[in-house]
N, CA, C and O atoms as a GROMACS GRO file, in nm:
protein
  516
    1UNK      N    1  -2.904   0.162   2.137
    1UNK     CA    2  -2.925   0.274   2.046
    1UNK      C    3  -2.817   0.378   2.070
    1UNK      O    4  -2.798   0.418   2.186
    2UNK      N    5  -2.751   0.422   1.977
    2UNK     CA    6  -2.646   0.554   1.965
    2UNK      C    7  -2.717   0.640   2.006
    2UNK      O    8  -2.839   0.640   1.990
    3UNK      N    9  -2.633   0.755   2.084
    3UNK     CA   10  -2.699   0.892   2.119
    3UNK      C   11  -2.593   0.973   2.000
    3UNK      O   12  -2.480   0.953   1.956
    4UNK      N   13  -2.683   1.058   1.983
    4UNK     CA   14  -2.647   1.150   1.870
    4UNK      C   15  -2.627   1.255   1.920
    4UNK      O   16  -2.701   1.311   2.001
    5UNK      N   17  -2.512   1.298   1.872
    5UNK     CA   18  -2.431   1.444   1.990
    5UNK      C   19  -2.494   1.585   1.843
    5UNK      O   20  -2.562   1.536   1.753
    6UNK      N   21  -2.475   1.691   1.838
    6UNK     CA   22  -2.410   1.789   1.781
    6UNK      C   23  -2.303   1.796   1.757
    6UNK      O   24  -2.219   1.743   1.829
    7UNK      N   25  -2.262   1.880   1.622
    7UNK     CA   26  -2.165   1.903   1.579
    7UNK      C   27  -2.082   1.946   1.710
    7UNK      O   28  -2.128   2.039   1.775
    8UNK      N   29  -1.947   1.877   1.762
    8UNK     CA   30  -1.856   1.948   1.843
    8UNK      C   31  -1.725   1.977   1.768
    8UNK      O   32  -1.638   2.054   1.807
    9UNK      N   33  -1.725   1.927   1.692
    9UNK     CA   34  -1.566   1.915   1.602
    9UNK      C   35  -1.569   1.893   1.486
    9UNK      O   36  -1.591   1.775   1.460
   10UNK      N   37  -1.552   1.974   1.386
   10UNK     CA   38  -1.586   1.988   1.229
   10UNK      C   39  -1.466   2.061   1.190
   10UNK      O   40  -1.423   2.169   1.231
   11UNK      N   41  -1.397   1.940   1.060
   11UNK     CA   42  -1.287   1.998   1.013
   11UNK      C   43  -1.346   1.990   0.846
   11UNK      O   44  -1.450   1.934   0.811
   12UNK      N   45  -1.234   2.074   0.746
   12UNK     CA   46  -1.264   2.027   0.612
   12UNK      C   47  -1.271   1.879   0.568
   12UNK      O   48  -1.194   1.810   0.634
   13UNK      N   49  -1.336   1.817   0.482
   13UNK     CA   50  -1.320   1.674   0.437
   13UNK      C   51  -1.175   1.752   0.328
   13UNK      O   52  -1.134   1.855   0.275
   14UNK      N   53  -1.155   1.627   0.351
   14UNK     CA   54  -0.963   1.627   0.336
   14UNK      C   55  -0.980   1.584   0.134
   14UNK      O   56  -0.888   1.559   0.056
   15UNK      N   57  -1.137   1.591   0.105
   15UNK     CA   58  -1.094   1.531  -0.070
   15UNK      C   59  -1.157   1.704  -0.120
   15UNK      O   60  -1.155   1.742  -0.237
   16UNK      N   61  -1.195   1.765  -0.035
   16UNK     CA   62  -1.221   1.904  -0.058
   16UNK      C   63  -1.327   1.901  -0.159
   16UNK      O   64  -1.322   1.978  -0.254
   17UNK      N   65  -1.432   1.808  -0.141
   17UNK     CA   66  -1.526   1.799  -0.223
   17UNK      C   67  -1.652   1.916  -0.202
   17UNK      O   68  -1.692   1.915  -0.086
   18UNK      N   69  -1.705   1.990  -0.266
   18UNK     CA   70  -1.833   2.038  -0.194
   18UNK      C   71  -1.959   1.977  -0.154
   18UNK      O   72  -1.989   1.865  -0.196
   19UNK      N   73  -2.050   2.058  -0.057
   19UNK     CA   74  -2.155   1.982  -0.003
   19UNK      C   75  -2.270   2.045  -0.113
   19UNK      O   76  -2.244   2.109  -0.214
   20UNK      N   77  -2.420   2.001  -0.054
   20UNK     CA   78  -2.529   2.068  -0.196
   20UNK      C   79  -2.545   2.226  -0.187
   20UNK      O   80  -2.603   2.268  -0.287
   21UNK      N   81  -2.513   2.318  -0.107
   21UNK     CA   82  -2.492   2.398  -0.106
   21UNK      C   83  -2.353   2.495  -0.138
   21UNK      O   84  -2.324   2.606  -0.093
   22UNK      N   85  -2.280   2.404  -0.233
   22UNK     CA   86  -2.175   2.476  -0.324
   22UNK      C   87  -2.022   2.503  -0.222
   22UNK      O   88  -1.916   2.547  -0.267
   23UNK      N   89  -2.048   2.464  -0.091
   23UNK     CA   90  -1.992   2.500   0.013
   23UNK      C   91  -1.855   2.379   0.019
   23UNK      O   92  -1.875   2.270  -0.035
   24UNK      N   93  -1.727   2.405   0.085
   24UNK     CA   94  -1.636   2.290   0.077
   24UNK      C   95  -1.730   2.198   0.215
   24UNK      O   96  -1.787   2.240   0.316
   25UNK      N   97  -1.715   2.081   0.167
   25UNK     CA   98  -1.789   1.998   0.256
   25UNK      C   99  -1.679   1.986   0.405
   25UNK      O  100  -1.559   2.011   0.412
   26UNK      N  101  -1.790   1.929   0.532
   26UNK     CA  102  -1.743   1.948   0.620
   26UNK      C  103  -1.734   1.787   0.682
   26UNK      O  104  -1.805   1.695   0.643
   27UNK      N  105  -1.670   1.782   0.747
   27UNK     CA  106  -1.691   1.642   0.829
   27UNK      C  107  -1.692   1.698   1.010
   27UNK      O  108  -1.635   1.794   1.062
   28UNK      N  109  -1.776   1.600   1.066
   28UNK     CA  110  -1.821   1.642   1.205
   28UNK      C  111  -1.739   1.544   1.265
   28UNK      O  112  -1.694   1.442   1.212
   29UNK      N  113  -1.715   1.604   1.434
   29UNK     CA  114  -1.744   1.490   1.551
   29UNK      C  115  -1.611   1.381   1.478
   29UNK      O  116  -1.520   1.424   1.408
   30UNK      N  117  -1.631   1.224   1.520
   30UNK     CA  118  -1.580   1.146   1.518
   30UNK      C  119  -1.491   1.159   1.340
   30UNK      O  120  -1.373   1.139   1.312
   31UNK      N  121  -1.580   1.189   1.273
   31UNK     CA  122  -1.518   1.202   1.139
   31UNK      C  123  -1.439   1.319   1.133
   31UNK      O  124  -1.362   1.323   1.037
   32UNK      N  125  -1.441   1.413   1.210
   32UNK     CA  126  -1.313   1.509   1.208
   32UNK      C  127  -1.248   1.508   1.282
   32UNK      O  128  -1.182   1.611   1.295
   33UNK      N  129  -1.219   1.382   1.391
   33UNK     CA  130  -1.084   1.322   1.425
   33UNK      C  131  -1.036   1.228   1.372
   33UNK      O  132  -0.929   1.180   1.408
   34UNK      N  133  -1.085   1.197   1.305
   34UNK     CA  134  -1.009   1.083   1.177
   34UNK      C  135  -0.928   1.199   1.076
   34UNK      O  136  -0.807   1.219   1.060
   35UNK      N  137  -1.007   1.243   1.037
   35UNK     CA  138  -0.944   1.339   0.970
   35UNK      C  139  -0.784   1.416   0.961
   35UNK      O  140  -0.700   1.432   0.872
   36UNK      N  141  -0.797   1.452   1.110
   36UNK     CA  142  -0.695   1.502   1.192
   36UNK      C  143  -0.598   1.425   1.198
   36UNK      O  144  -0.484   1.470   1.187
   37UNK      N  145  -0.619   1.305   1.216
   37UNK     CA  146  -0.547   1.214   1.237
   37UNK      C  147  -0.448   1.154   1.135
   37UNK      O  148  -0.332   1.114   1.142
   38UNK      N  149  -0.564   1.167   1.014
   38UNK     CA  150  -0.505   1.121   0.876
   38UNK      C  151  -0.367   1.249   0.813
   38UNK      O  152  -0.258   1.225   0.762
   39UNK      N  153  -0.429   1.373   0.842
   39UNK     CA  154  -0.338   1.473   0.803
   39UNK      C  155  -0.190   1.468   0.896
   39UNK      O  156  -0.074   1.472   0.852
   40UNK      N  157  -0.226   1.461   1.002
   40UNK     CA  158  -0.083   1.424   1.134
   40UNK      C  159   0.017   1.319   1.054
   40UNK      O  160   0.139   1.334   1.040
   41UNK      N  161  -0.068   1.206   1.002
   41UNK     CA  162   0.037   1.094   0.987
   41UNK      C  163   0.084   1.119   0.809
   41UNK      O  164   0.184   1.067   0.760
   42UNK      N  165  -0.008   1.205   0.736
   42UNK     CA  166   0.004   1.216   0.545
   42UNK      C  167   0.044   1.329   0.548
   42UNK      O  168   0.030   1.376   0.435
   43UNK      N  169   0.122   1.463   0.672
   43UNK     CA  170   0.245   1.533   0.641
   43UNK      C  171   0.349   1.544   0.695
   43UNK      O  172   0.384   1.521   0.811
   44UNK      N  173   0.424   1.596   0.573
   44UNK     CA  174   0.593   1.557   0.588
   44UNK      C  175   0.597   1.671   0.707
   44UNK      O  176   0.502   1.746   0.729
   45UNK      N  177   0.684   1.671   0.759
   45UNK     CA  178   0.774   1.751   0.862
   45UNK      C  179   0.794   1.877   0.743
   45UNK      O  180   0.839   1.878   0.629
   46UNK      N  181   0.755   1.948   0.806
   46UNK     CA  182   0.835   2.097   0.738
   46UNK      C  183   0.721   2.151   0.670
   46UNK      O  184   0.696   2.268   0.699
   47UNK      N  185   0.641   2.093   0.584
   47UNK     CA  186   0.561   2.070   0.484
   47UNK      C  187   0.451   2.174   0.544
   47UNK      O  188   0.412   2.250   0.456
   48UNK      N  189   0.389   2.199   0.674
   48UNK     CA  190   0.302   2.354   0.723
   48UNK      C  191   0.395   2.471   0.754
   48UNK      O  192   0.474   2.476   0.848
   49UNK      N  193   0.372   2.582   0.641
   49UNK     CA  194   0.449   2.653   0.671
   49UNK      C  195   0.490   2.758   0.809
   49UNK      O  196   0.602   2.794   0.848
   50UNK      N  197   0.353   2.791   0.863
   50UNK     CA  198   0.388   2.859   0.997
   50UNK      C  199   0.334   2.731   1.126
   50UNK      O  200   0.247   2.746   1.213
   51UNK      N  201   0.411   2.624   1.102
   51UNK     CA  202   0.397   2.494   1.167
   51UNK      C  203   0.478   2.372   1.131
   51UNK      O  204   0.436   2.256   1.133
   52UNK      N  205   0.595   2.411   1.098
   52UNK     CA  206   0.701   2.281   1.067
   52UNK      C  207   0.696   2.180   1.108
   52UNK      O  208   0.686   2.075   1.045
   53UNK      N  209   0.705   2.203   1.284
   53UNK     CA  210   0.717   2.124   1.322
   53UNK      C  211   0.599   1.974   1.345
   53UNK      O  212   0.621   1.869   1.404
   54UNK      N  213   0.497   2.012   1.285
   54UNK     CA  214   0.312   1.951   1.288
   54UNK      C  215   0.376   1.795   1.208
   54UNK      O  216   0.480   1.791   1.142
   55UNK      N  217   0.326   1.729   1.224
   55UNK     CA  218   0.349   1.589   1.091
   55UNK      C  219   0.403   1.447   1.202
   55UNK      O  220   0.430   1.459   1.321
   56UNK      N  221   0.407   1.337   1.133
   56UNK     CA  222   0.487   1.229   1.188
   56UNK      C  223   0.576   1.246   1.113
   56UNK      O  224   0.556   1.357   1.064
   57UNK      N  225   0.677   1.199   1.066
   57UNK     CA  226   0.812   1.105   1.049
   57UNK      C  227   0.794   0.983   0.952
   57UNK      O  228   0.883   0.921   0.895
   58UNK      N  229   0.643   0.960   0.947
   58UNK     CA  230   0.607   0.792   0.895
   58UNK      C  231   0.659   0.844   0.727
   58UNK      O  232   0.748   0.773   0.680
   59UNK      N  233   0.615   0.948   0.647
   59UNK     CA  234   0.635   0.929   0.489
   59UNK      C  235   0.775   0.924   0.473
   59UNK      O  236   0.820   0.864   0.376
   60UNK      N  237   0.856   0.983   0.563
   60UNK     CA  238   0.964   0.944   0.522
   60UNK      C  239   1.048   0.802   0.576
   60UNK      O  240   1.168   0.773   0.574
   61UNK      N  241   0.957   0.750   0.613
   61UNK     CA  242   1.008   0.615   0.663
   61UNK      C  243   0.976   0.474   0.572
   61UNK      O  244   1.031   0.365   0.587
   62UNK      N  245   0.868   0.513   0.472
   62UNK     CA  246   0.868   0.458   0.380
   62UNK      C  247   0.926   0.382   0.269
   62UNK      O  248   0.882   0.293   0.197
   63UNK      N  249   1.051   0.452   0.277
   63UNK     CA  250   1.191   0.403   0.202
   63UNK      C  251   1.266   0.331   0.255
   63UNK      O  252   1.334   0.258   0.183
   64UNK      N  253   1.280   0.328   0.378
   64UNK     CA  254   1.355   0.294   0.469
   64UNK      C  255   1.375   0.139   0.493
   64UNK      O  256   1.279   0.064   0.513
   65UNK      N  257   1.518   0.093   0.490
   65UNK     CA  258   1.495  -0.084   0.456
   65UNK      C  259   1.434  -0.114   0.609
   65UNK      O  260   1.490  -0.072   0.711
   66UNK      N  261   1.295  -0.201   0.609
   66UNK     CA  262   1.241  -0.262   0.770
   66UNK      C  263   1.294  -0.364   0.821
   66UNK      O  264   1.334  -0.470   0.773
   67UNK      N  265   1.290  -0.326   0.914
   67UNK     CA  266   1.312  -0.413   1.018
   67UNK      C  267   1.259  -0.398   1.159
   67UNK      O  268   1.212  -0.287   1.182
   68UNK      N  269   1.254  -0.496   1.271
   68UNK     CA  270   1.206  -0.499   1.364
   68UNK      C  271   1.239  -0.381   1.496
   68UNK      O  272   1.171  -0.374   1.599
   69UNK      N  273   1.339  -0.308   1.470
   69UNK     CA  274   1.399  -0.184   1.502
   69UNK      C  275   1.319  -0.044   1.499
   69UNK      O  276   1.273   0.030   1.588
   70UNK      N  277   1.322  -0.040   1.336
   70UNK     CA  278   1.240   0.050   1.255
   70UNK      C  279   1.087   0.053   1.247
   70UNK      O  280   1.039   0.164   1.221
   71UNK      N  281   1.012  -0.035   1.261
   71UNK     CA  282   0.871  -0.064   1.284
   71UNK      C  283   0.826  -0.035   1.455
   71UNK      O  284   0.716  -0.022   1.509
   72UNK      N  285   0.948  -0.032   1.502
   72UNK     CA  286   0.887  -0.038   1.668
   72UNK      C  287   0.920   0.162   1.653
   72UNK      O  288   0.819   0.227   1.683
   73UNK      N  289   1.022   0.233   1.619
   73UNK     CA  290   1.016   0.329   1.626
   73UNK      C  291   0.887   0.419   1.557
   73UNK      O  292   0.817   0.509   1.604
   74UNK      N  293   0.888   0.356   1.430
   74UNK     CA  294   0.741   0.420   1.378
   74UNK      C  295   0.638   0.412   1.430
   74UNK      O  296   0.555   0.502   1.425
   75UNK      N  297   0.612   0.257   1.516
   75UNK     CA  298   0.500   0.262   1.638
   75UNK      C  299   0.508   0.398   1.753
   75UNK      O  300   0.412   0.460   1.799
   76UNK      N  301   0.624   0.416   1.776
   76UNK     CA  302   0.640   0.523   1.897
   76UNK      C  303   0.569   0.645   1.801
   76UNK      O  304   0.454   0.688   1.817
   77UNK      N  305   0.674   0.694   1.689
   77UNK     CA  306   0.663   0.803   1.664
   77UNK      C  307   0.501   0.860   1.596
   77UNK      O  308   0.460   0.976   1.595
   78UNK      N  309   0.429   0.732   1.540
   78UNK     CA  310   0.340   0.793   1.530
   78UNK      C  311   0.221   0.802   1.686
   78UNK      O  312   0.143   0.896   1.701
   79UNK      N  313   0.232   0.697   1.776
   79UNK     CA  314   0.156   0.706   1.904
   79UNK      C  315   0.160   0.876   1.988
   79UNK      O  316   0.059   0.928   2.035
   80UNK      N  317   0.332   0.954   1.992
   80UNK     CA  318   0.380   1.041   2.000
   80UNK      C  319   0.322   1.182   1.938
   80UNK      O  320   0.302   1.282   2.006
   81UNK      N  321   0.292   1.167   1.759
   81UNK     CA  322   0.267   1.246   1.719
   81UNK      C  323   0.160   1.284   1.702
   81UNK      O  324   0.142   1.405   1.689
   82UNK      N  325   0.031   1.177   1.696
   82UNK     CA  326  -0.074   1.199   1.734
   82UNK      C  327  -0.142   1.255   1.851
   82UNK      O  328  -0.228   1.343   1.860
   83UNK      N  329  -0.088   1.191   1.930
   83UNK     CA  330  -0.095   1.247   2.104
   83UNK      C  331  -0.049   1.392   2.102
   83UNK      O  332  -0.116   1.477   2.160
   84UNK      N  333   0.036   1.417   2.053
   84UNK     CA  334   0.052   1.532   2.093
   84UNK      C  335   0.013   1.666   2.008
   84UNK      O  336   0.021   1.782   2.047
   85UNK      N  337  -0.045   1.603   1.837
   85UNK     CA  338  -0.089   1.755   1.767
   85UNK      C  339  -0.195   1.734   1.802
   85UNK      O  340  -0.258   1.839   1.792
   86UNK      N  341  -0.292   1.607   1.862
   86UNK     CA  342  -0.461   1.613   1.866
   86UNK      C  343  -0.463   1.609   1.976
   86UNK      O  344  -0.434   1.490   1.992
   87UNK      N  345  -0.478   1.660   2.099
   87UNK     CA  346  -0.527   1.663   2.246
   87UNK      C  347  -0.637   1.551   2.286
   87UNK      O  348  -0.624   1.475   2.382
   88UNK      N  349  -0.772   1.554   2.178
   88UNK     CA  350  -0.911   1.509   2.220
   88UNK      C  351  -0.836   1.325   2.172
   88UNK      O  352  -0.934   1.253   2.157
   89UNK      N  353  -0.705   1.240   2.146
   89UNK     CA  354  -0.714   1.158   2.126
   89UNK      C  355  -0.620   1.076   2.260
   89UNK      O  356  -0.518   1.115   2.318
   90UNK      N  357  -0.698   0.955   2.278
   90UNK     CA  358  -0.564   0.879   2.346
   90UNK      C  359  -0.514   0.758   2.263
   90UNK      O  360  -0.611   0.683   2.258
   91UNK      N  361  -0.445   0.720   2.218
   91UNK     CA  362  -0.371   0.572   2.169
   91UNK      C  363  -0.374   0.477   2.290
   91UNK      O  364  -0.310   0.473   2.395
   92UNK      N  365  -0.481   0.397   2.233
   92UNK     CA  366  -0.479   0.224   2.306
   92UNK      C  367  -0.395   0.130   2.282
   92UNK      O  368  -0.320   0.075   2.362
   93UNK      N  369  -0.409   0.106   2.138
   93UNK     CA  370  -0.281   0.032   2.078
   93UNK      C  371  -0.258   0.060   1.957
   93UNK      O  372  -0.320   0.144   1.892
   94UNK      N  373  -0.156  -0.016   1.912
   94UNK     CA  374  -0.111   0.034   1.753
   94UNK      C  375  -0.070  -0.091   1.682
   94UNK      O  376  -0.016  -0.175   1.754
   95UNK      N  377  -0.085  -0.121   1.547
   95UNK     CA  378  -0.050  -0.239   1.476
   95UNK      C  379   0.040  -0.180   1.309
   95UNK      O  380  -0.009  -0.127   1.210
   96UNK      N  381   0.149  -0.210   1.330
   96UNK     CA  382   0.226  -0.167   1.197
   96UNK      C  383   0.269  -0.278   1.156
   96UNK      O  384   0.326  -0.366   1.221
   97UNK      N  385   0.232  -0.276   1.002
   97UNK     CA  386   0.291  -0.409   0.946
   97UNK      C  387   0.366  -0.308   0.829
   97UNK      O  388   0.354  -0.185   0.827
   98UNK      N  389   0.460  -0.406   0.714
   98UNK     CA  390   0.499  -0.342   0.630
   98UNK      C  391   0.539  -0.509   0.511
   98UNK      O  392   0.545  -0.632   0.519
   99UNK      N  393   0.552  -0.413   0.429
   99UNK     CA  394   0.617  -0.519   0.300
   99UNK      C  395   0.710  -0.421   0.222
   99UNK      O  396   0.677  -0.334   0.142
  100UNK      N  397   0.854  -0.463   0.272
  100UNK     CA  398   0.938  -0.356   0.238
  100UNK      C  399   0.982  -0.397   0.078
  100UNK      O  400   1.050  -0.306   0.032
  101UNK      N  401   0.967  -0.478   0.006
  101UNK     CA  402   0.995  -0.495  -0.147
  101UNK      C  403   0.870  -0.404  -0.186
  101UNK      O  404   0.893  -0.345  -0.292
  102UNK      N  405   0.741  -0.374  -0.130
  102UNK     CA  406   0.672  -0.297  -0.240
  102UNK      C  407   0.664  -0.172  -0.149
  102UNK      O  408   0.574  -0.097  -0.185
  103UNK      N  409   0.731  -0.130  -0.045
  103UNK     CA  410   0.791  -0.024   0.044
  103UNK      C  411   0.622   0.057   0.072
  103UNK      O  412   0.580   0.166   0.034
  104UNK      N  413   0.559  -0.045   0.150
  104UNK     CA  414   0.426  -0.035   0.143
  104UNK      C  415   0.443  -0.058   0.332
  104UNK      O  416   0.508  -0.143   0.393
  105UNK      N  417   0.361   0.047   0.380
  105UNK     CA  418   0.348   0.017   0.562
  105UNK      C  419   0.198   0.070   0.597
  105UNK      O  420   0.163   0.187   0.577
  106UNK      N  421   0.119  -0.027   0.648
  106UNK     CA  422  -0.024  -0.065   0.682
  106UNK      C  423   0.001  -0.027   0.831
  106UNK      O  424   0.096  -0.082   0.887
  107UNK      N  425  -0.094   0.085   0.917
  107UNK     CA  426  -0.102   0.139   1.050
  107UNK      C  427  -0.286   0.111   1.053
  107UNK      O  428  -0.371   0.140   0.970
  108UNK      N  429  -0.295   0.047   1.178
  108UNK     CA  430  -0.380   0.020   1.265
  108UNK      C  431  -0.353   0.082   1.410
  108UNK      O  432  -0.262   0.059   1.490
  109UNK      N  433  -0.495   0.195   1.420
  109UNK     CA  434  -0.479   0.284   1.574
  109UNK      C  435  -0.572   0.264   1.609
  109UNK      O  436  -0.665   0.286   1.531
  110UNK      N  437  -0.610   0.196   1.784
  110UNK     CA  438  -0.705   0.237   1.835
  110UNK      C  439  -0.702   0.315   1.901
  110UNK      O  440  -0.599   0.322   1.967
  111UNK      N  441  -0.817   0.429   1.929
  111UNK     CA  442  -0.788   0.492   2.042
  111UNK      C  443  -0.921   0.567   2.080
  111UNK      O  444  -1.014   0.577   2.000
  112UNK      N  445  -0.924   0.612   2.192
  112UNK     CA  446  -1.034   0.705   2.247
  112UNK      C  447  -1.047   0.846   2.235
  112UNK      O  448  -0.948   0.919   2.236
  113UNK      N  449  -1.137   0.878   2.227
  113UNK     CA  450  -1.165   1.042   2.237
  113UNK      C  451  -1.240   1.070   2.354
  113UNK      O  452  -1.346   1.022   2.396
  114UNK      N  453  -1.162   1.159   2.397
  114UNK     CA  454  -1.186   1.207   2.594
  114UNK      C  455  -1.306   1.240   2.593
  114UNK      O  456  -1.354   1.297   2.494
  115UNK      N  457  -1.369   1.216   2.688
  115UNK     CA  458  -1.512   1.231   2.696
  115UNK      C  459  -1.579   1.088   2.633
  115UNK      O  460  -1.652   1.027   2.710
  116UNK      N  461  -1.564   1.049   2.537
  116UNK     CA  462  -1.674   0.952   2.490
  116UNK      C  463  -1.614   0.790   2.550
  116UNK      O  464  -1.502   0.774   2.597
  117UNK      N  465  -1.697   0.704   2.536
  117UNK     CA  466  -1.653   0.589   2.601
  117UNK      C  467  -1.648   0.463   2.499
  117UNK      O  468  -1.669   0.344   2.520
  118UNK      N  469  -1.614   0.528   2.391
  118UNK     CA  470  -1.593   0.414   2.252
  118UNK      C  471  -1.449   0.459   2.269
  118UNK      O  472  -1.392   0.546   2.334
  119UNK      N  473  -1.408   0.352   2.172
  119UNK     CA  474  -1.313   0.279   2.104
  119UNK      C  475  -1.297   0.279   1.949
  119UNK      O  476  -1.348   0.193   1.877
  120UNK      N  477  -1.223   0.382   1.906
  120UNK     CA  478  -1.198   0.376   1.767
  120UNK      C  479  -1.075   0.313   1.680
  120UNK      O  480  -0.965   0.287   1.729
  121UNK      N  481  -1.102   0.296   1.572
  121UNK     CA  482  -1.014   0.270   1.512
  121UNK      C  483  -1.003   0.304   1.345
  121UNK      O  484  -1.090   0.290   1.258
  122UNK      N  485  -0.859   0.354   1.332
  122UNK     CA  486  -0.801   0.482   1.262
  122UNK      C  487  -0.742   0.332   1.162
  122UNK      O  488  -0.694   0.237   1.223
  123UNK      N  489  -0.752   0.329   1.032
  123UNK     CA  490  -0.636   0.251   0.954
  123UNK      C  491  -0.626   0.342   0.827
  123UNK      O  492  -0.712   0.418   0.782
  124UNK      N  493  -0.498   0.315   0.779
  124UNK     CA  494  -0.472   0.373   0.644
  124UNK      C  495  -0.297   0.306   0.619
  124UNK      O  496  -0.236   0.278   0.723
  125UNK      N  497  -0.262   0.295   0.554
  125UNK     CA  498  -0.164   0.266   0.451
  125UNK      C  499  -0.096   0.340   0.358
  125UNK      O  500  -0.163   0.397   0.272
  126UNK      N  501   0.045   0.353   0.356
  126UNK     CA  502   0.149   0.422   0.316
  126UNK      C  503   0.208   0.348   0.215
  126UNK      O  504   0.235   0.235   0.256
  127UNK      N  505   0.248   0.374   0.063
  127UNK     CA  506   0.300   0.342  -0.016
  127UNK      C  507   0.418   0.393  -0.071
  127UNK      O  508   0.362   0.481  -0.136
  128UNK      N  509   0.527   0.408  -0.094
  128UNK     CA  510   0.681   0.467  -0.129
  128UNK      C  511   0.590   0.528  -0.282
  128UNK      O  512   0.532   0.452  -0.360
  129UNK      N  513   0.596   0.673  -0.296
  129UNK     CA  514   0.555   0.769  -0.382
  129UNK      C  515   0.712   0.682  -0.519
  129UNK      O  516   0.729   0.730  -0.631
   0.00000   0.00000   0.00000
């Protein structure tokens, strides 16, 4: 049986939908480190204004012709960038695939959140805008 914590970590839901009380909805706990996570790797560099430096590197790597070079750096840089704008995460492992004719790159993260003794896992997929 799951133990059920309290809210410890509540960010906005990222589709900015409201909840039944008219309110922008919230996501808790495990769902607002996904969250976090998703925003780290879906902004560009520069793109927060009193926080440039916040984001991975991955959207603009999207274009980029792949290769076995380039896929191992995007492994670093996003393991790197996560680690270091989210504190509460560690990276276990990472799985990047890509299909550079439809300039499409698929990320698989596992990782832990300090304190708890699961094992998560983060996926989402990047498409050339």
């Amino acid at each position: 049986m799951a133990v059920q914590i309290g809210e410890v970590w509540s960010d906005l839901d990222h589709r900015l939908v409201q909840d039944g009380q008219g309110q922008l909805k919230k996501v808790i706990n495990v769902a607002a480190v996904m969250t976090s996570i998703d925003n780290i790797l879906r902004t560009y560099r520069g793109e927060r204004v009193m926080l440039p430096q916040f984001a991975s590197g991955l959207r603009g790597m999207v274009f980029e012709g792949m290769s076995d070079t380039l896929l191992k750096y995007i492994t670093q840089d996003v393991r790197e960038m996560i680690q270091l704008w989210d504190s509460r995460v560690v990276v276990t492992e990472m799985e990047v695939a890509s299909d550079p004719d439809d300039q499409y790159i698929q990320i698989s993260v596992m990782f832990v959140i300090k304190g708890y003794g699961e094992i998560f896992k983060y996926q989402t997929s990047l498409k050339g805008d």
